[in-house]
Each structure stands twice: as structure tokens, then as C-alpha cells.
C-alpha positions as CSV (number, residue, x, y, z in Angstrom):
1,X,-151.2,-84.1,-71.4
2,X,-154.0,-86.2,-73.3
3,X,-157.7,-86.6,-73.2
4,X,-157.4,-89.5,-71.0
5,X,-159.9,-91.4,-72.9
6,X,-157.9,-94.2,-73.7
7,X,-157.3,-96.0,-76.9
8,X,-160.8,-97.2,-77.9
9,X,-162.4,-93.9,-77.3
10,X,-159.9,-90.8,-78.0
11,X,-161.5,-88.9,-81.2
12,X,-157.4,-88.1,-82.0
13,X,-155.5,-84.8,-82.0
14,X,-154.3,-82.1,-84.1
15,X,-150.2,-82.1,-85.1
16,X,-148.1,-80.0,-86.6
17,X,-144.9,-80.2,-88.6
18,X,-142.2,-77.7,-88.6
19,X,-140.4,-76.9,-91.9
20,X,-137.0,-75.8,-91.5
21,X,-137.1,-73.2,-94.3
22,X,-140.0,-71.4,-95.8
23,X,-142.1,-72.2,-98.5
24,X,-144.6,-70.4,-100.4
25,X,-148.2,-71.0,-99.9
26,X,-149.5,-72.4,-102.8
27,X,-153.2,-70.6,-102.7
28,X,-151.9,-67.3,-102.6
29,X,-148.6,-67.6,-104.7
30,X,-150.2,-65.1,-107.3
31,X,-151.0,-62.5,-105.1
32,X,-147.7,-62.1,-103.9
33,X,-146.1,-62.4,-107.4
34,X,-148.4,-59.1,-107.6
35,X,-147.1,-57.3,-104.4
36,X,-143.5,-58.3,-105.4
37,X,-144.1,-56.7,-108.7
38,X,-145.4,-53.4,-107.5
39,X,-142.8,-52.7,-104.7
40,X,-139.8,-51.0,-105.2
41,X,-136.2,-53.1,-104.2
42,X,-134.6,-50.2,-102.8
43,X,-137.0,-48.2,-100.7
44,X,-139.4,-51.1,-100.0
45,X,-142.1,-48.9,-100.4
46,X,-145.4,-49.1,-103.5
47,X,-143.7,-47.2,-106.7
48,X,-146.7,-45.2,-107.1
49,X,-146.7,-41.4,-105.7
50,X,-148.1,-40.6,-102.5
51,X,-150.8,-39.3,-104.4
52,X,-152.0,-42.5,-105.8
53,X,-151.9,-44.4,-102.7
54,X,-153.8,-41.5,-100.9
55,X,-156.7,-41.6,-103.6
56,X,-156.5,-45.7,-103.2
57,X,-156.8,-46.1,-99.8
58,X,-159.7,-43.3,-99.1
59,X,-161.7,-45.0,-102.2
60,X,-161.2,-48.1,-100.5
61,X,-162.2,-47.1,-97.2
62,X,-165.4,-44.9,-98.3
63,X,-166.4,-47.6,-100.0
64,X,-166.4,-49.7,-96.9
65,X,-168.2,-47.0,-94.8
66,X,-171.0,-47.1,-97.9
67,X,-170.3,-43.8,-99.8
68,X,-169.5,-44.8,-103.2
69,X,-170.2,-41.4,-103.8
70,X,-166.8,-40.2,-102.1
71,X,-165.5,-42.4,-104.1
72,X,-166.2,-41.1,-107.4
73,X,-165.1,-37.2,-106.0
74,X,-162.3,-38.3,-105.2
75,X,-160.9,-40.1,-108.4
76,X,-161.8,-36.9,-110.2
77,X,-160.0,-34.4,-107.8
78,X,-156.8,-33.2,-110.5
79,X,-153.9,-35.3,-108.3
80,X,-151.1,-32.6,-109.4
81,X,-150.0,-30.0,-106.8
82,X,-150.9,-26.4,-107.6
83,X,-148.4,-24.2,-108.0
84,X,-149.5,-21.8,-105.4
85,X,-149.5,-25.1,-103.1
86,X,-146.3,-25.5,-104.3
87,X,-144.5,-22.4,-103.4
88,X,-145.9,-22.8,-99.8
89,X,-144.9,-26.0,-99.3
90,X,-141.1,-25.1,-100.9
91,X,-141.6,-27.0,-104.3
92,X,-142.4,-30.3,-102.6
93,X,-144.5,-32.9,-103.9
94,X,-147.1,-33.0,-101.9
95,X,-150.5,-34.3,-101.6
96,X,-153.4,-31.8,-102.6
97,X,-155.3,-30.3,-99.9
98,X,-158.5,-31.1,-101.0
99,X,-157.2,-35.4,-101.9
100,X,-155.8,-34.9,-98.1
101,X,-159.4,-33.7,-96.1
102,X,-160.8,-36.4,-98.4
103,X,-158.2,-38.9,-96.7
104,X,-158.6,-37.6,-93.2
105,X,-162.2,-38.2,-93.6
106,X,-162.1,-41.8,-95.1
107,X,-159.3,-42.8,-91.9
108,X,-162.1,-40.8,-89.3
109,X,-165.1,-43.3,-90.8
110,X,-163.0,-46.5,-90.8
111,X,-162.4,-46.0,-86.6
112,X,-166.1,-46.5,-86.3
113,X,-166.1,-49.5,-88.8
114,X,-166.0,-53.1,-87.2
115,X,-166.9,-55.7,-90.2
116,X,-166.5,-55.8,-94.1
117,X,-169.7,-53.7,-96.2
118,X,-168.6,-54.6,-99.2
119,X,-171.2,-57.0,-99.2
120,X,-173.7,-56.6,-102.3
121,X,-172.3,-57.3,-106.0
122,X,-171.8,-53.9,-107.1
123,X,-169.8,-52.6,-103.8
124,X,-167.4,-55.9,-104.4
125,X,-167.1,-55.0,-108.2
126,X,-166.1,-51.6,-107.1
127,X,-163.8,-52.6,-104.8
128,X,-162.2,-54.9,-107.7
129,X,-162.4,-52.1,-110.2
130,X,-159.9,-49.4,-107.7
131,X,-157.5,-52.4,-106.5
132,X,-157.0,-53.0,-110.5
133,X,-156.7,-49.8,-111.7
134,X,-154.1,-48.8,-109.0
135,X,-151.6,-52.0,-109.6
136,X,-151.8,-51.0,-113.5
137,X,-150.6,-47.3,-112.9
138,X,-148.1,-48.3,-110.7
139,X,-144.9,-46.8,-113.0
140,X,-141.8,-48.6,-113.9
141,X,-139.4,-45.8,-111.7
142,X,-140.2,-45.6,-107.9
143,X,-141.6,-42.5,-107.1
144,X,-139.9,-42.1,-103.8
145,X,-136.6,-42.7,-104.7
146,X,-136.2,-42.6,-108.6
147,X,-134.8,-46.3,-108.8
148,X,-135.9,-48.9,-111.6
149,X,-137.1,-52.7,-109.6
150,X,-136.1,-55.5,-111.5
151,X,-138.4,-57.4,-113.7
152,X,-140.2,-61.3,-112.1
153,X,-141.2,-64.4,-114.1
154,X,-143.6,-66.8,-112.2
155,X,-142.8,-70.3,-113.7
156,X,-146.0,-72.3,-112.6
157,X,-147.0,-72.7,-108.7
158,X,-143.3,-73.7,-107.5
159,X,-141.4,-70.9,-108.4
160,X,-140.4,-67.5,-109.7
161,X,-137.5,-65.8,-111.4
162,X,-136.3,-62.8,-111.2
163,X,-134.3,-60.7,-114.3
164,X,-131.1,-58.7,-113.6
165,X,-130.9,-54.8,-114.1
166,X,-130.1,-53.6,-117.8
167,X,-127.0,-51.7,-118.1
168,X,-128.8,-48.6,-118.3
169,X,-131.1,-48.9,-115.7
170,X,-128.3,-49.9,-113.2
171,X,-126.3,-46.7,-113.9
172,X,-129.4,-44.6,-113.2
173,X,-129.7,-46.6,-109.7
174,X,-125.8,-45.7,-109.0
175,X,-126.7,-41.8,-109.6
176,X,-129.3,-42.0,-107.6
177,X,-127.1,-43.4,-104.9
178,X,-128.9,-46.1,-103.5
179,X,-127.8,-50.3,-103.3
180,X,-130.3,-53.5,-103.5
181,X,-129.6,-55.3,-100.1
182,X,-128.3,-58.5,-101.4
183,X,-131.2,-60.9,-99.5
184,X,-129.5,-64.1,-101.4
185,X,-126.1,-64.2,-100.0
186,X,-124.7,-67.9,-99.6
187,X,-126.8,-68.9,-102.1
188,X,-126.2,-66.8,-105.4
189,X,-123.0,-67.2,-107.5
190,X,-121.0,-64.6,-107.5
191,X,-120.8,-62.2,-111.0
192,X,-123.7,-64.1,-111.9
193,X,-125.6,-61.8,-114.5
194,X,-128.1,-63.7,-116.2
195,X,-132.1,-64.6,-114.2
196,X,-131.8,-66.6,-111.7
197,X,-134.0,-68.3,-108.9
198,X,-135.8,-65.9,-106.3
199,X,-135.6,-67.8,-103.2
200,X,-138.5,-68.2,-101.0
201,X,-136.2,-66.2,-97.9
202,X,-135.6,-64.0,-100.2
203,X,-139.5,-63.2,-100.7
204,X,-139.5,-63.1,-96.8
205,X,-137.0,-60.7,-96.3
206,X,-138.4,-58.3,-98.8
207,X,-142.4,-58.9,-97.6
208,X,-141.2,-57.9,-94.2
209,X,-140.2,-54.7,-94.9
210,X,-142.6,-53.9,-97.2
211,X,-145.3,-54.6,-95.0
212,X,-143.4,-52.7,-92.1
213,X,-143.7,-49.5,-94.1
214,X,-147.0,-50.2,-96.4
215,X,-148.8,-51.9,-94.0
216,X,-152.0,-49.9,-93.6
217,X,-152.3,-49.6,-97.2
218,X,-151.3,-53.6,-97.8
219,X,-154.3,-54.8,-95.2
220,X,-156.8,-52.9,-97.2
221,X,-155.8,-54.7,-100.6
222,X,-155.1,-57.8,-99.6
223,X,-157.5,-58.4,-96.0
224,X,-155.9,-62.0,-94.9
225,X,-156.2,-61.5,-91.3
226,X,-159.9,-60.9,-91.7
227,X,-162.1,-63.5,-89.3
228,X,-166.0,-63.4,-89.7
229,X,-166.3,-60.5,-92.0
230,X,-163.8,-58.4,-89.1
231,X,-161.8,-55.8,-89.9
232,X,-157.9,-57.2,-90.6
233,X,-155.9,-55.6,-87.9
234,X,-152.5,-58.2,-88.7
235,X,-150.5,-54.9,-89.2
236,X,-146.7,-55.0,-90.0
237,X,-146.5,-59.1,-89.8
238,X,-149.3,-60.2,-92.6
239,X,-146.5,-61.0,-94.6
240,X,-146.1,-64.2,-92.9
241,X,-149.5,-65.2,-94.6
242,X,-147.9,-65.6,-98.2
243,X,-145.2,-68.5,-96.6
244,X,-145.8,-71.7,-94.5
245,X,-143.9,-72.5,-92.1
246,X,-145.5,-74.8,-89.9
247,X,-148.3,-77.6,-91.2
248,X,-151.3,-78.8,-90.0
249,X,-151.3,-83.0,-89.5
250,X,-155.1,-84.1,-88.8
251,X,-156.1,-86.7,-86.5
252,X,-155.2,-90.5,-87.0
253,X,-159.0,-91.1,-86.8
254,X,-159.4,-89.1,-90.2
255,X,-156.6,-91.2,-92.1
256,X,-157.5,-94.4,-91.5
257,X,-155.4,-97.4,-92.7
258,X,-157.4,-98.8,-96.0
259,X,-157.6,-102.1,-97.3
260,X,-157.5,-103.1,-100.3
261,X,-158.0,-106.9,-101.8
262,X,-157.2,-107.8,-97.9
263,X,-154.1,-105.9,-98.0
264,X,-153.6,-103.1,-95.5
265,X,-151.8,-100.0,-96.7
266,X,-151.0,-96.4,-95.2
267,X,-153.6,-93.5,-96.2
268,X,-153.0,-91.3,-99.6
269,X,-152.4,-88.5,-96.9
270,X,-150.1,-90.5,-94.8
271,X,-147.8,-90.7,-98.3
272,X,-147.8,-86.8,-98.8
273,X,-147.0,-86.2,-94.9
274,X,-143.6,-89.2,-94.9
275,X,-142.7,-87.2,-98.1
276,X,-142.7,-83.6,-96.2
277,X,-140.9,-85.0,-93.3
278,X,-137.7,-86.5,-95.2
279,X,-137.3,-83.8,-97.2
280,X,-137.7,-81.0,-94.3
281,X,-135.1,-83.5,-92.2
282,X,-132.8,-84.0,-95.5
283,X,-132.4,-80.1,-95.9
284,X,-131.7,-80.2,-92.0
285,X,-128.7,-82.6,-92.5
286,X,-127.8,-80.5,-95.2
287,X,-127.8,-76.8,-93.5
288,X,-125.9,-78.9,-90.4
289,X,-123.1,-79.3,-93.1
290,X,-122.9,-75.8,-94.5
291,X,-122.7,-74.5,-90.9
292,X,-120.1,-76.8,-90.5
293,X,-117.9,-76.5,-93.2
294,X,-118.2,-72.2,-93.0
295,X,-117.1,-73.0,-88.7
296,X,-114.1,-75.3,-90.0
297,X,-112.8,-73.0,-92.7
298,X,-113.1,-69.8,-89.9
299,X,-110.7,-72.3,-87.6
300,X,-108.8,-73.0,-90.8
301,X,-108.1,-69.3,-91.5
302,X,-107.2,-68.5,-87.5
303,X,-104.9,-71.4,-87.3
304,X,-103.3,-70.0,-90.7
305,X,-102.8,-66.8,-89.2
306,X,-101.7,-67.9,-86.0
307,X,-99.1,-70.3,-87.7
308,X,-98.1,-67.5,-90.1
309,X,-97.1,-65.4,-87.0
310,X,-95.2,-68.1,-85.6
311,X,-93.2,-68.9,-88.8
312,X,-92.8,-64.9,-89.4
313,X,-91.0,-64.9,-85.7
314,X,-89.0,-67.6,-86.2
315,X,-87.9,-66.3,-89.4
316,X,-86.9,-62.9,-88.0
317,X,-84.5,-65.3,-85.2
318,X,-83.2,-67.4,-87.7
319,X,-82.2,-64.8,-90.0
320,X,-78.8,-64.0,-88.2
321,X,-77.8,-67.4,-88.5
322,X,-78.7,-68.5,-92.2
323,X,-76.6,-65.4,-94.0
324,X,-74.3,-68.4,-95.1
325,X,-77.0,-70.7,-96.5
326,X,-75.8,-72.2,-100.0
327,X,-77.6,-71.8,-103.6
328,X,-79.1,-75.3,-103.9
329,X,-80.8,-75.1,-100.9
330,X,-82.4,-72.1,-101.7
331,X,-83.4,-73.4,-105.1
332,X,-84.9,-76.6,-103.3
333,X,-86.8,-74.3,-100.9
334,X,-88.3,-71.9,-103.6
335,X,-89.6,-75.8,-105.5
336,X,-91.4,-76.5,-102.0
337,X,-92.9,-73.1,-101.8
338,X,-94.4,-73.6,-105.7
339,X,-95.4,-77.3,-104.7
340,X,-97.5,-76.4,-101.7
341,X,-99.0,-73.5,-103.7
342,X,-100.0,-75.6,-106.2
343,X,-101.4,-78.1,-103.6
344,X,-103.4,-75.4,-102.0
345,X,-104.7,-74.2,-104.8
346,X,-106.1,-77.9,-105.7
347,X,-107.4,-78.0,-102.4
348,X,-109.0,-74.5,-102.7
349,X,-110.8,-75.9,-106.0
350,X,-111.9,-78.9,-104.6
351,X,-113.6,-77.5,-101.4
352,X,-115.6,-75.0,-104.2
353,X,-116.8,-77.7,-105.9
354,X,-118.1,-79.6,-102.9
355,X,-119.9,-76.4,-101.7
356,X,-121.1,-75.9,-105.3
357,X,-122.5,-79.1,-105.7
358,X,-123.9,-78.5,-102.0
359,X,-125.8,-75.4,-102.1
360,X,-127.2,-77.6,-105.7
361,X,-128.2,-80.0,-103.9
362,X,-130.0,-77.9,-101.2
363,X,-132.1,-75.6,-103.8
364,X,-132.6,-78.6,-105.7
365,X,-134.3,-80.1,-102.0
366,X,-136.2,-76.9,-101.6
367,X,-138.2,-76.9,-104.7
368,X,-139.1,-80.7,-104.5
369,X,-140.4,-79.8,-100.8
370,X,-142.2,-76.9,-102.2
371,X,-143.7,-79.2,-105.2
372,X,-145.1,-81.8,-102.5
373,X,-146.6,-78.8,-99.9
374,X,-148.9,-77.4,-103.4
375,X,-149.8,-81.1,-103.8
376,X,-151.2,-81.3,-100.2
377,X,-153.3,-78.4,-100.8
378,X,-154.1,-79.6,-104.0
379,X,-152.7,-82.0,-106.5
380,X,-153.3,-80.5,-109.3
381,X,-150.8,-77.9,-108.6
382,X,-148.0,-81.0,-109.4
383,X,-145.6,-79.8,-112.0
384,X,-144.5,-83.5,-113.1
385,X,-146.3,-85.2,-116.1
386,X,-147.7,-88.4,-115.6
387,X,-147.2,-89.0,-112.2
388,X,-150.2,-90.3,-110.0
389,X,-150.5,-88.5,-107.0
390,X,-152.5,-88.7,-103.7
391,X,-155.5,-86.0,-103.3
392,X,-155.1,-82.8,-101.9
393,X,-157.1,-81.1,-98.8
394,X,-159.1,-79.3,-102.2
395,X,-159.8,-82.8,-103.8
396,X,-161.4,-83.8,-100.5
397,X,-163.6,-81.1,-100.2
398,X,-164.6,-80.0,-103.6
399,X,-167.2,-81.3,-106.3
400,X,-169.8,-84.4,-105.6
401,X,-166.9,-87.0,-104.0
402,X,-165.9,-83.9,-102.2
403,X,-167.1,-84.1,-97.8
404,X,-169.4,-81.2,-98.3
405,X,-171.6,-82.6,-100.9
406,X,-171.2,-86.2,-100.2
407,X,-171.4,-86.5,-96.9
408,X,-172.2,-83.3,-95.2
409,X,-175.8,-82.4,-97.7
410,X,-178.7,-83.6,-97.9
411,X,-178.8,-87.3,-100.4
412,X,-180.9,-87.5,-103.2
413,X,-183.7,-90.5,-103.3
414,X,-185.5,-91.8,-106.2
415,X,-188.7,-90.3,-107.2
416,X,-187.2,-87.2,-106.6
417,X,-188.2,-85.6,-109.9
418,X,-185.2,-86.4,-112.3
419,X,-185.6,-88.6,-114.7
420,X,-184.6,-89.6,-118.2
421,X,-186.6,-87.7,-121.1
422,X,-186.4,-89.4,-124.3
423,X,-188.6,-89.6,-127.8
């Protein structure tokens, strides 16, 4: 279906493309960096104590209701369980009684709260001041489950690395009897010890879960979802904010062909879009393979069996008739056996080096289609020195060039008081 306005007068249309793997988005690549930090690998849950993320989320929603008063009681309520507590509750760690009213009250305000309060200077510097102090505190060990994370390194807007367990940290996670779910298989090499790249599914995987346990907690720190000043109410999938998978094309009306000395070219924008699309459909092309290659060496491995079978049945027939066999044909036999070991073996090596230099190539893909999304958004998130690159949806909108100021504001005229003060 169209407009049905014909050629001449059809204003254009919104498209989309759709990536084939995730990527981060580049505007809020930081703020999950700090998320990925705080949570633990093996729970999926914030490493602070319950405690903490009581006192956090109540502060955060008095302050929304307007009592910054709460607030302050409740940062200076003693967060460690009495020991009469304790003794009723069978030496649990549990939250105060006193910390929990306080929590029950804050959750009772925020039903009748429809829009964001934190509206005036010192309610937002507050706000900053509690979301700050609760990501310092959060402690090296999870609190929930007494395992030790492993340590991240952003390296600029593309991507992020993430450092292996020390030897003594990694025995404390094997007595505590917990396992990292491996979210990088296929893509990893194996016995690997050393940093490595975290991969943008990898980010996924680990978001999802955390926001399906943390969720209620994770909307009031971070608010994406938020529309007009409403409430965010994205739940357990505002994960999916912190990765793009799908990208908005604008209209052909607003990248129109230019012409330059009489010479028609393609808009900056156009550039930036052709790029997207062959790597998205190169990286297509490539997972095809890889799907390919794991079906074939499945089919491989039945027909192996299935011949091994018949060779082990024909061997069991022919045995009653080959007691007489002499000594040189048995030696020429046991020299066939070692030639096609050594010829599968060869073979073996050779398909690990193509899948090697495969799974290379497709990381390799990845980043560069990661690189050229942050440089739609904004080219100044390019990683590569000296390179001239188009401008970014930011570089259109922002500063005097930008639409708003240029185009969309009111124009200065002369005799507008400004003008030149010299001696």
C-alpha cells in the first residue's frame, strides 16, 4: 500500500533496515558498560545486598513523590540486622523492619505517580547524588551468592573487553559451587585465558536476564522507556534499548541527490546507509557458511558411524575366513591404516583453519558494522584517524549549521544590535 499521490507529489516514506546480529547503541554504550560492571555473572542479580537496593529504590521513589525528607531518614536508618531481628528470622540476612515500612511506603506512593517530579535542579541533583553513591558501594563479591564477576575494559565507542578470573578468585567460585553460563560459545577459542572480546550477544544474553530479575530496580535508574515525562513501565525487556537491531532509513525527499560543479552524486547519508547494508548482507553470507559447514560435518560424523558399523559387521563375517591371511599383507594393511590416519588428521587441521580464519573474518565484519552504525549517529564516534566521513544524525541537528538553529529559529537581520566595538 502507498499514499497514492503519485511521483510528483508523495512527501516519501519511512524504511527500516534489519541487521542480522546486534549491535550496541552508540549513545548509551556507557551506561551499559556501568550495568555490566555492577551485575553479578552468576546470579544475574546487582552485587549489592538487599539492603542497599531497598534504601536505593525507596530514595528514588520518595524523591519522585516530593519527600526528600524520606529520603534523608532513610539513608540514616543503621542497614545491619539486629540481633534480636536476627534470632526471629533464624540468623537470615534480612532487611530491617524499619528500611522495609519505609519501602512499602515509597512502592504505596509510586501507584499514584503518573509523570517524572524530579523536575527543579536540586530534586535532579539528588537524584544524581543516590544513583552515584549506590554503583560506588556496589562490592567486588556478590552478595547473593558469594562469587567474584570478572573485571570489563571499554576500548572507545566500538567495543569492550572483558578480563579472565584470577586463579584465586576462580577457586572461591568453584567452592561456592556455581558455573558462568558460557554466552560466547562458537565464537571463543577454546583454553583461551588471556582478555578477550565481549561480544555484543553476549551483552544480550546477560542484559536479558538481568533485567528479568532486576527490572523494577533497573527502570528507576536508568528510565528509557519514559515518553513525555511518563512513568517507564518497559519492565523485563528494556534491555533491548542498549542494542539496535533494526534502523531507521528517512524519506528520499530528505536525501536528495546533490550536485556539485554539474556533477550529480548520491547524498553523504546515502554513503553511510550502502555501507550498513553490505556489511549486514556480508555477515549473512557468512553465518549461511558456518551453518553449513556445522550441518556437513553432523552428516560427516553419521555417515562415519553408519560406515563404521558396516565395516565392524563385515569384519565379524570375514573373520572365519581370513585365519590363513599371510604376514606381508598384514604389514601392507597396518601402512594403509597409518596413511589414512595421517590423511585425516591433515584434513582435520585444514577444516580448523578454515573455521578459524572464518569466525576472524566474521568478528572482524561485526566491529566494522558497529564502527559505521556510531558514525550514523554521529561521526565523531569514528575510531579511524584521518578518514573523512559523512555527518551523522547529531552533526545535522546540532550547533548553528545544525536544522534547529538554521532552519527551524528565528534568523538574525542587520541592525539587530550586534556590532563591532573597536578603539
Amino acid at each position: 500500500r502507498t499514499c497514492g499521490l503519485g511521483l510528483r507529489f508523495c512527501p516519501g516514506h519511512i524504511g527500516h533496515i534489519e541487521l542480522s546480529v546486534p549491535v550496541y547503541h552508540p549513545l548509551l554504550f556507557s551506561r551499559m558498560e556501568k550495568l555490566l560492571r555492577s551485575k553479578c555473572f552468576f546470579c544475574h542479580r546487582f552485587r549489592a545486598s538487599n539492603v542497599a537496593l531497598a534504601v536505593c529504590e525507596a530514595s528514588l521513589w520518595f524523591l519522585e513523590a516530593g519527600r526528600p525528607d524520606l529520603v534523608s531518614v532513610i539513608q540514616n536508618i543503621p542497614q545491619r540486622v539486629d540481633a534480636k531481628e536476627r534470632k526471629k528470622n533464624g540468623d537470615q540476612k534480612e532487611i530491617p523492619d524499619r528500611i522495609q515500612r519505609l519501602l512499602g511506603r515509597a512502592r504505596e506512593l509510586a501507584k499514584g505517580l503518573k509523570r517524572w517530579r524530579t523536575n527543579n535542579s536540586y530534586l535532579m541533583e539528588k537524584r544524581r547524588e543516590i544513583i552515584n553513591t549506590f554503583f560506588s558501594k556496589i562490592p567486588k563479591t556478590c552478595a547473593h551468592c558469594g562469587t567474584i564477576s570478572p573485571k570489563f575494559k571499554k576500548d572507545g565507542p566500538v567495543k569492550m573487553f572483558i578480563f579472565p578470573i584470577s586463579a584465586k578468585d576462580r577457586q572461591s567460585n568453584v567452592r561456592s559451587g556455581l558455573e558462568r553460563t558460557n554466552t560466547a560459545a562458537g565464537f571463543q577459542e577454546e583454553g583461551k585465558q588471556s582478555q578477550r572480546l565481549f561480544y555484543p550477544n553476549e551483552a544480550w544474553e546477560h542484559l536479558s536476564r538481568f533485567y528479568r530479575l532486576e527490572h523494577r530496580l533497573l527502570d528507576l535508574l536508568l528510565p528509557l522507556s519514559s515518553r513525555k515525562g511518563a512513568m517507564p513501565r518497559k519492565g523485563k525487556k528494556g534491555y533491548r534499548a542498549f542494542f539496535c537491531r533494526t534502523l531507521l532509513v528517512p524519506p528520499n525527499k530528505f536525501r536528495p541527490t546533490q550536485f556539485v560543479g554539474g556533477i550529480a552524486s548520491d547524498h553523504a547519508q546515502n554513503k553511510s546507509f550502502q555501507s550498513i547494508l553490505e556489511l549486514d548482507s556480508k555477515m549473512r553470507k557468512s553465518r549461511q557458511t558456518r551453518a553449513m559447514l556445522v550441518n556437513s560435518e553432523e552428516d560427516d560424523d553419521e555417515e562415519e558411524e553408519e560406515s563404521d558399523d558396516a565395516m565392524d559387521a563385515e569384519e565379524e563375517e570375514d573373520e572365519e575366513d581370513d585365519e590363513d591371511e599371510d604376514e606381508n599383507e598384514d604389514d601392507d594393511e597396518d601402512e594403509d591404516e597409518d596413511d589414512d590416519e595421517e590423511k585425516e588428521k591433515q584434513m582435520k587441521e585444514a577444516n580448523d583453519q578454515i573455521k578459524n580464519d572464518q569466525r576472524k573474518n566474521f568478528l572482524y565484519t561485526w566491529l566494522e558494522l558497529q564502527e559505521k552504525v556510531n558514525t550514523l549517529f554521529d561521526n565523531q564516534l569514528g575510531t579511524r584517524y584521518g578518514e573523512t566521513l559523512p555527518p551523522g544524525i547529531r552533526q545535522l541537528l546540532d550547533k548553528k549549521p545544525g536544522l534547529f538553529r538554521c532552519n527551524m529559529m528565528g534568523k538574525r537581520v542587520n541592525y539587530a544590535a550586534r556590532s563591532v566595538i573597536s578603539p
